[in-house]
PAKE-78958 format. One line per 10 residues: for each residue y, x, z of C-alpha. Coordinates in nm, 3 decimals. Example, Ala and Ser with C-alpha at 12.3 -4.5 7.8 and 13.67 -1.06 7.14 Angstrom:
-0.450:1.230:0.780; -0.106:1.367:0.714
This chain:
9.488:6.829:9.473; 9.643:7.186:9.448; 9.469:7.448:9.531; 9.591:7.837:9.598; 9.408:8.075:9.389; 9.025:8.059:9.431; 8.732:8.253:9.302; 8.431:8.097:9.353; 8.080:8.179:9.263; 7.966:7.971:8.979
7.647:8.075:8.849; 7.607:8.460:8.713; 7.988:8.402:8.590; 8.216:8.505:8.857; 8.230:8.805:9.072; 8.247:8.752:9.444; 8.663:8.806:9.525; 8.535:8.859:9.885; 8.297:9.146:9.821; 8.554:9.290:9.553
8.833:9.295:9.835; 8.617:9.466:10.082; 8.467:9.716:9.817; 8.828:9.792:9.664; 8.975:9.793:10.066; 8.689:10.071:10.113; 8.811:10.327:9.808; 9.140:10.296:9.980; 9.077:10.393:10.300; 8.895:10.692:10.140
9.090:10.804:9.934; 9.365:10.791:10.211; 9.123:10.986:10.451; 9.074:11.218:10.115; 9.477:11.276:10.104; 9.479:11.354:10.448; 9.231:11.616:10.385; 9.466:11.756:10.111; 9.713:11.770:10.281; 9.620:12.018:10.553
9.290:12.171:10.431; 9.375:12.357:10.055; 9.106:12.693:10.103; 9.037:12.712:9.773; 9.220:13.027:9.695; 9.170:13.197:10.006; 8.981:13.508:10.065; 8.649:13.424:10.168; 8.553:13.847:10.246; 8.651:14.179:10.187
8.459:14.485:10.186; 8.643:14.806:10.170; 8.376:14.977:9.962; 8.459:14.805:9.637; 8.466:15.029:9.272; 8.820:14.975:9.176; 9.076:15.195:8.992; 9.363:15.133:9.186; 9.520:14.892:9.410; 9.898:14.803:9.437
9.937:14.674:9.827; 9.670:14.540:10.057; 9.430:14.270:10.031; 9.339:14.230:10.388; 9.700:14.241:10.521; 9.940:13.941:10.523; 10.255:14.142:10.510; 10.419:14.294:10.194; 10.457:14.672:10.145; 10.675:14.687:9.877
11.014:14.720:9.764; 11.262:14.460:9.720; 11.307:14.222:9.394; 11.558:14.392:9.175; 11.899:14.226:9.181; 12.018:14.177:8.824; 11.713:14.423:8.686; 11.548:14.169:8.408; 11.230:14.445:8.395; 11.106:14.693:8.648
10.873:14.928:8.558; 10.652:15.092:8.817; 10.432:15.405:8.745; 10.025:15.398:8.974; 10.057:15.683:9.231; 10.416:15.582:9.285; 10.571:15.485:9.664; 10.540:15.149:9.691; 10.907:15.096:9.770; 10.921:15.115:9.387
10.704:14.841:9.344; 10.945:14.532:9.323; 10.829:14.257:9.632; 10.826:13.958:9.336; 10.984:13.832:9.024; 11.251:13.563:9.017; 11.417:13.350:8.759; 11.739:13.207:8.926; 11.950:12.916:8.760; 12.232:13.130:8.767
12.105:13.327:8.528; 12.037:13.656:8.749; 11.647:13.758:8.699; 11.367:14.022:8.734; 11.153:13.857:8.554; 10.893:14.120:8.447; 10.726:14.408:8.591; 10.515:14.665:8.375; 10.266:14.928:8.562; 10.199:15.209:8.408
9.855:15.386:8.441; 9.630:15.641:8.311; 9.231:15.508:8.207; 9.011:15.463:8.009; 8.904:15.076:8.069; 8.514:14.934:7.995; 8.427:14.605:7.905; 8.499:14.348:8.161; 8.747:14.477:8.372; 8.903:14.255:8.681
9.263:14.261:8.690; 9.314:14.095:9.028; 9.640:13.974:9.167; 9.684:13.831:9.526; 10.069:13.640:9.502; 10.302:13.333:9.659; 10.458:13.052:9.500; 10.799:13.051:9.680; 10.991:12.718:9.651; 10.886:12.351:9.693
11.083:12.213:9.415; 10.922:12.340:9.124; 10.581:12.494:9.003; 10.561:12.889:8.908; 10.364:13.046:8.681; 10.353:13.398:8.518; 10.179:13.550:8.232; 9.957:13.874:8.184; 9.911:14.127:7.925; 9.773:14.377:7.880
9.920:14.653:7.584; 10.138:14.379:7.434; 9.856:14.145:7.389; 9.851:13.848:7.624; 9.563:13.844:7.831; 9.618:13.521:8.031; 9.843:13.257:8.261; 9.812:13.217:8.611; 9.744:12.921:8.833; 10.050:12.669:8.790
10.174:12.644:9.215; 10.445:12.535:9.403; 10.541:12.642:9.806; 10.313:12.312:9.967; 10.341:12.387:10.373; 10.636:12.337:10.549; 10.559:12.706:10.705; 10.437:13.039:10.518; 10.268:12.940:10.137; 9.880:12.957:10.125
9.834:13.273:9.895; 9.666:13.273:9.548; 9.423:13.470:9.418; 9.428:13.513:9.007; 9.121:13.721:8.853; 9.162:13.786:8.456; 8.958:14.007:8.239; 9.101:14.319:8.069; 8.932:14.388:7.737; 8.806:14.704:7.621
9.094:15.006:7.562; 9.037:15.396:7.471; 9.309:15.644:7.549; 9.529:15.692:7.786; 9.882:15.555:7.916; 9.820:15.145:7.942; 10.115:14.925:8.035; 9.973:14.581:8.224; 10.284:14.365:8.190; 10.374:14.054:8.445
10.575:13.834:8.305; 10.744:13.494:8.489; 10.760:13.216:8.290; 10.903:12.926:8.526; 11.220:12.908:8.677; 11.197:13.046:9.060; 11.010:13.256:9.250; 10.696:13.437:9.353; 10.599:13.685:9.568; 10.317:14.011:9.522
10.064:14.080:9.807; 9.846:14.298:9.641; 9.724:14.402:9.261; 9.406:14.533:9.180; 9.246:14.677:8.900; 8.861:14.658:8.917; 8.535:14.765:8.740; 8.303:14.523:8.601; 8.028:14.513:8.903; 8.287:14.568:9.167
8.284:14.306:9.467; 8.573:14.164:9.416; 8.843:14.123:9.736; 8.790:13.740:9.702; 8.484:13.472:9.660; 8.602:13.221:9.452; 8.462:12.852:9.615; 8.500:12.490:9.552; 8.693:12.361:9.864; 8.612:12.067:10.076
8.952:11.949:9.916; 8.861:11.931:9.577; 8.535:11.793:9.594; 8.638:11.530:9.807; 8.916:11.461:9.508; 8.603:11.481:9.254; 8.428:11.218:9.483; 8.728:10.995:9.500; 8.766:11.015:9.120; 8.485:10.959:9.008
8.437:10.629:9.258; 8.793:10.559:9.114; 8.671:10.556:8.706; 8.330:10.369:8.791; 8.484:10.105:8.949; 8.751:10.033:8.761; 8.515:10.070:8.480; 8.331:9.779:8.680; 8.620:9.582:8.674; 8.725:9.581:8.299
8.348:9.534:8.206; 8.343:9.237:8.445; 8.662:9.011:8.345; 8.489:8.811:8.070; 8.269:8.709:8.333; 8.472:8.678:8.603; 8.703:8.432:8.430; 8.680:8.038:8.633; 8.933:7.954:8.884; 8.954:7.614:9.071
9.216:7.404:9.053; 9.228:7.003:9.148; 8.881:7.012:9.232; 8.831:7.142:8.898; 8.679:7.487:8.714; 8.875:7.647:8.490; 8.817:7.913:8.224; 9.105:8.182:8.212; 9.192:8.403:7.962; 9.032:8.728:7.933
9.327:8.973:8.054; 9.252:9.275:7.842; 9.621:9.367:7.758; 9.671:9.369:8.191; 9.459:9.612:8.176; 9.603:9.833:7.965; 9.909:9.733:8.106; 9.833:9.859:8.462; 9.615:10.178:8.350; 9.934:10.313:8.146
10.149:10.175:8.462; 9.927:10.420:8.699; 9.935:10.690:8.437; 10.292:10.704:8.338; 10.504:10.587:8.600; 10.365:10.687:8.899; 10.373:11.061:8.851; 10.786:11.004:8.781; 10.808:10.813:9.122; 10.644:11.066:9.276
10.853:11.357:9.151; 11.175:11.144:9.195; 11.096:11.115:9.574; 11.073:11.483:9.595; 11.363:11.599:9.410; 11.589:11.358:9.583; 11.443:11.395:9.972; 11.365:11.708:10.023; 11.145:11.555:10.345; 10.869:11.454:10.100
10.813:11.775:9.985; 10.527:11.969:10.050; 10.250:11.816:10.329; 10.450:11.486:10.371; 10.459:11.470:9.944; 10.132:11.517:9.901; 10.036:11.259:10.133; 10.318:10.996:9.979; 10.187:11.090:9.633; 9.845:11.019:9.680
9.937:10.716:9.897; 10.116:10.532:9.597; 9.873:10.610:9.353; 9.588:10.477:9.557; 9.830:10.160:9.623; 9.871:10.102:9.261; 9.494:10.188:9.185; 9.383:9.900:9.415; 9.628:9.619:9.263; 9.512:9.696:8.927
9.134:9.666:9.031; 9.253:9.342:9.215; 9.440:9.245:8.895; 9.154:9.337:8.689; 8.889:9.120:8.848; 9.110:8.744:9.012; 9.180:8.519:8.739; 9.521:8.462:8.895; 9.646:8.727:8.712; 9.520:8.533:8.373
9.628:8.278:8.162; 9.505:7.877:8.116; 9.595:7.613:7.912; 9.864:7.385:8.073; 10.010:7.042:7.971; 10.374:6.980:8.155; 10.368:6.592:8.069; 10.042:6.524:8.174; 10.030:6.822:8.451; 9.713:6.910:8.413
9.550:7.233:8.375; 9.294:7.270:8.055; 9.025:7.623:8.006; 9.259:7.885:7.844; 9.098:7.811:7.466; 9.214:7.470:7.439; 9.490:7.409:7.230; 9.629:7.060:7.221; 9.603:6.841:7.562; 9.306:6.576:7.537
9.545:6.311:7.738; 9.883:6.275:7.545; 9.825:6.505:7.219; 10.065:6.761:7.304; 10.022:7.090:7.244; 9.939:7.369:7.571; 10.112:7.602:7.720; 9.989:7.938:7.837; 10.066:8.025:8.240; 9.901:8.170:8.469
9.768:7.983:8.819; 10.055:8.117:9.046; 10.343:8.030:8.770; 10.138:7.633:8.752; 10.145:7.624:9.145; 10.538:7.703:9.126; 10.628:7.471:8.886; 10.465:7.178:9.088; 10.590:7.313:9.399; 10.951:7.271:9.257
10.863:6.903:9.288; 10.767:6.823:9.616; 11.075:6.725:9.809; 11.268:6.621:9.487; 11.537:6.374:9.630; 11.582:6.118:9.344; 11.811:5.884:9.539; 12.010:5.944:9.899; 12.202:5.748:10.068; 12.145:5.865:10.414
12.487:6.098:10.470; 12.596:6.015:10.826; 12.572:6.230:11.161; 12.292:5.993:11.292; 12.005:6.181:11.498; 11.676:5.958:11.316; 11.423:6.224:11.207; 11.111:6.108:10.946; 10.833:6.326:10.946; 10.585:6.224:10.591
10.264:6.382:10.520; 10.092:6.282:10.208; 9.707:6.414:10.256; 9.576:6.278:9.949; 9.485:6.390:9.614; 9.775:6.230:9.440; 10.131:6.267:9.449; 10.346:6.066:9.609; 10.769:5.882:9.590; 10.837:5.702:9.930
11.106:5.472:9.947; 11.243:5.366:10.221; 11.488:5.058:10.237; 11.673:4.803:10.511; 11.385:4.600:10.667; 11.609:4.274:10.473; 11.675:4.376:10.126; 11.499:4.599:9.855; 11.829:4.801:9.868; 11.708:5.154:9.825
11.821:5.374:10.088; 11.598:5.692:9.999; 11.349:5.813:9.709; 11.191:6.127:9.751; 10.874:6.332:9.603; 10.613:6.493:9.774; 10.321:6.676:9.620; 9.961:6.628:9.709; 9.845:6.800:10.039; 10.195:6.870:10.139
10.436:6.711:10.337; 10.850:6.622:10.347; 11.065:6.571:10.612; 11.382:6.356:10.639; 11.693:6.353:10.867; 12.025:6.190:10.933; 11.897:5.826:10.964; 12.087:5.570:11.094; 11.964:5.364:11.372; 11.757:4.997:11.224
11.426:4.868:11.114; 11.363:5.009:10.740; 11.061:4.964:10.501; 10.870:5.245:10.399; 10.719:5.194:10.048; 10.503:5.415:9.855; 10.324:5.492:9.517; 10.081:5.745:9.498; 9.939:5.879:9.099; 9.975:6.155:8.899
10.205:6.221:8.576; 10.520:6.127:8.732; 10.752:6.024:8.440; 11.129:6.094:8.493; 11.243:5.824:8.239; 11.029:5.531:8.322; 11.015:5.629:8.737; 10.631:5.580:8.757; 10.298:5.734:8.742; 10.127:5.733:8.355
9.797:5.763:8.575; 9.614:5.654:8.873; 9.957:5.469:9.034; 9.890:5.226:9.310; 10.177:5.055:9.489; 10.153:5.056:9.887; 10.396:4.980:10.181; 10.355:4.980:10.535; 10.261:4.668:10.707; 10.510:4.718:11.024
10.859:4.869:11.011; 11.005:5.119:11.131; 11.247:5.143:11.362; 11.529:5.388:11.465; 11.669:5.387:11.790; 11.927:5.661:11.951; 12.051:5.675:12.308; 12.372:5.821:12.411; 12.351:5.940:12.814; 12.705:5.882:13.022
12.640:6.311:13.044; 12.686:6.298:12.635; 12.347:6.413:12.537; 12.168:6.205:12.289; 11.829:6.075:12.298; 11.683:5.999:11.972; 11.254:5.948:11.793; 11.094:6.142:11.549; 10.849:5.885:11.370; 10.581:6.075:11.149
10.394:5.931:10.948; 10.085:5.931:10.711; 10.005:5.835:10.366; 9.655:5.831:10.409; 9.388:5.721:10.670; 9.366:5.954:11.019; 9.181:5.888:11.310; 9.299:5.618:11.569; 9.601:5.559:11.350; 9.828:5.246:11.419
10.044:5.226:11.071; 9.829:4.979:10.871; 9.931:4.943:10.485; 9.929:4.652:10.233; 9.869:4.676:9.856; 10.222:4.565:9.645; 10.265:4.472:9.302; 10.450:4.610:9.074; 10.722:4.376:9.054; 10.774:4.359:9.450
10.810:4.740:9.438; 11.156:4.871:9.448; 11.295:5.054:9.170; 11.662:5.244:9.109
């Protein structure tokens, strides 16, 4: 009897597939609800207060306002150089790095002080396209100080801004150059730059969002249960199959298999769909991004834990299924295949319906409807009700069924062995075969109407007992049973 992949309980040894469904279902939903929340709620650059009394040396711009009060970007100007105490229309409104090979991609400002330990350079700016991350660099003198945040444009509307803070070290002297330098392709916009002292309150409260901890939660569910999982698949290794428990392989190189498929492939996917439809960019792509790594997250924790997704031991002669250690089949002495369950179930299913000999070809209307409900497989033969002439052989599995059409009109036989091993060569069962036919024919019967419609039965029919059935059968021998 053929079972679909089952996990049952058996003992300490197996994990409950029911309760790992629901618990792997729930980390899903979360983490969708958790990309959702991405998606629209990202605060954790955003100025949290401002107070206009803060100790700073200068300020390029304005913190508290949204709009930009500086000059244009430079067309064709690789460095502008901007002196503190200068208009503002001096100040250049960004850097960009086009592909055609035009840039302003530094800015140097100029001023006069003395700097302390532990002074706040702090610069309020926008990423500016979807397609690619920007990122600049800061020195201070010549000597790099720092890189920026690594952001891309993420809203469909006006870009969230970002707020950088990076510590100046100690100078003496006079005339200090604090250099800006973009180091991605694209483009960025300034809002405001600030120099500040040491215990200054700083234009900005830096926070943990609701975003990111929610992402922390999500992870960190993500790693222990998976974690779970791995631990778990020596011990959640038996499967049942014809009524039988069977010990799987252990599954470890899956496992690796679908950690460096999450790791590696997904992130290309991801950036493929946004390069190549621009519609998944920003809100949408975050959403799709998180979406198919969650997907692939919860088949690998489904992988990790059914035994479906493991090998057994498999004889094709004697088809029967062995625990995944043994080597050489008990029945016939041949030595085992590895499969997994779904690749056994496919290879019997190829089976059932098998026509080994046909000679029903006309345009009659008779329709035979076989169900074999037993444990063993089944050939039914059917033959004229006079002779042992074969007229049909065909296979059908255990627990499944066949149907026939195109019979002529007549009383036929309807013979049947039931077993398992079915041998091509010698047309029989190596074990288990019993030889049956029905007591009563059966009979085909059409009807032709003077309108030209056809009347015609359907018999079905059973190869094991039902309630208030009427098809009795008789034991045959061998000898009386027909054979091509």
């Amino acid at each position: 009897m053929v079972h679909w992949i089952k996990v049952k309980p058996h003992g300490r040894k197996n994990m409950n597939a029911k309760h790992t469904f629901v618990f792997a279902l729930v980390i899903v939903m979360l983490s969708i609800l958790i990309g959702i929340v991405l998606a629209v709620t990202d605060d954790s650059n955003n100025p949290q207060s401002f107070d206009s009394d803060n100790d700073y040396y200068w300020i390029i711009g304005d913190f508290e306002s949204s709009s930009r009060p500086f000059g244009n970007i430079p067309n064709g100007v690789n460095v502008a150089e901007y002196s503190i105490g200068d208009n503002l229309l001096n100040f250049p409104g960004g850097l960009y790095n086009a592909l055609s090979g035009r840039s302003c991609r530094v800015v140097k400002i100029n001023f006069d002080a003395e700097l302390p330990e532990e002074t706040y350079l702090v610069i309020k700016w926008e990423p500016y396209t979807t397609v690619s991350e920007q990122q600049f660099a800061v020195s201070l003198d010549g000597e790099k100080i720092g890189r920026s945040q690594s952001k891309r444009h993420s809203s469909r509307n006006r870009a969230e801004p970002v707020f950088e803070k990076f510590v100046l070290p100690k100078t003496t002297g006079d005339n200090h150059v604090i250099t800006i330098s973009l180091e991605t392709k694209g483009k960025i916009y300034f809002d405001a730059i600030g120099l500040y002292e040491k215990d200054a309150k700083l234009p900005f409260k830096p926070k943990k969002s609701l975003s990111s901890i929610l992402m922390t939660f999500f992870h960190i569910c993500q790693i222990v249960f998976v974690g779970y999982a791995i631990l778990r698949i020596k011990h959640s290794r038996y499967v049942t199959i014809d009524s039988k428990e069977i010990k799987a392989g252990k599954g470890y190189w899956l496992a690796v298999f679908m950690i460096l498929l999450i790791l590696l492939i997904i992130p290309f996917i991801s950036l493929a769909l946004v390069v190549i439809f621009p519609l998944f960019r920003g809100t949408i792509g975050d959403i799709l991004f998180l979406l198919i790594y969650i997907s692939f997250t919860f088949i690998a924790i489904m992988l990790f834990i059914s035994p479906d997704s493991r090998d057994i031991s498999y004889c094709g002669s004697c088809d029967e299924p062995f625990d995944f250690d043994v080597t050489v089949c008990p029945l016939c002495g041949n030595e085992l295949e590895h499969d997994f369950k779904t690749g056994i179930k496919m290879i019997r299913d190829k089976m059932n319906g098998k026509i080994f000999v046909s000679y029903i070809t006309g345009d009659e209307h008779g329709k035979l409807e076989i169900e074999n409900g037993t444990d063993l497989d089944a050939v039914a033969i059917l033959t004229p009700l006079s002779t042992n002439e074969i007229l049909l052989a065909v296979y059908i599995r255990a627990n499944d069924s066949n149907t026939v059409w195109r019979i002529s009109d007549g009383e036929y036989s309807l013979y049947f062995t039931l077993g398992k091993n079915w041998d091509d060569e010698l047309k029989e069962f190596r074990r288990n075969q019993i030889y049956q036919r029905f007591e009563d024919p059966i009979n085909f019967i059409s009807i032709r109407s003077s309108e030209g419609s056809i009347k015609y039965n359907i018999l079905s029919v059973t190869l094991h007992e039902v309630a208030e059935g009427r098809a009795n059968t008789i034991f045959v021998d061998e000898d009386e049973f027909p054979t091509w």
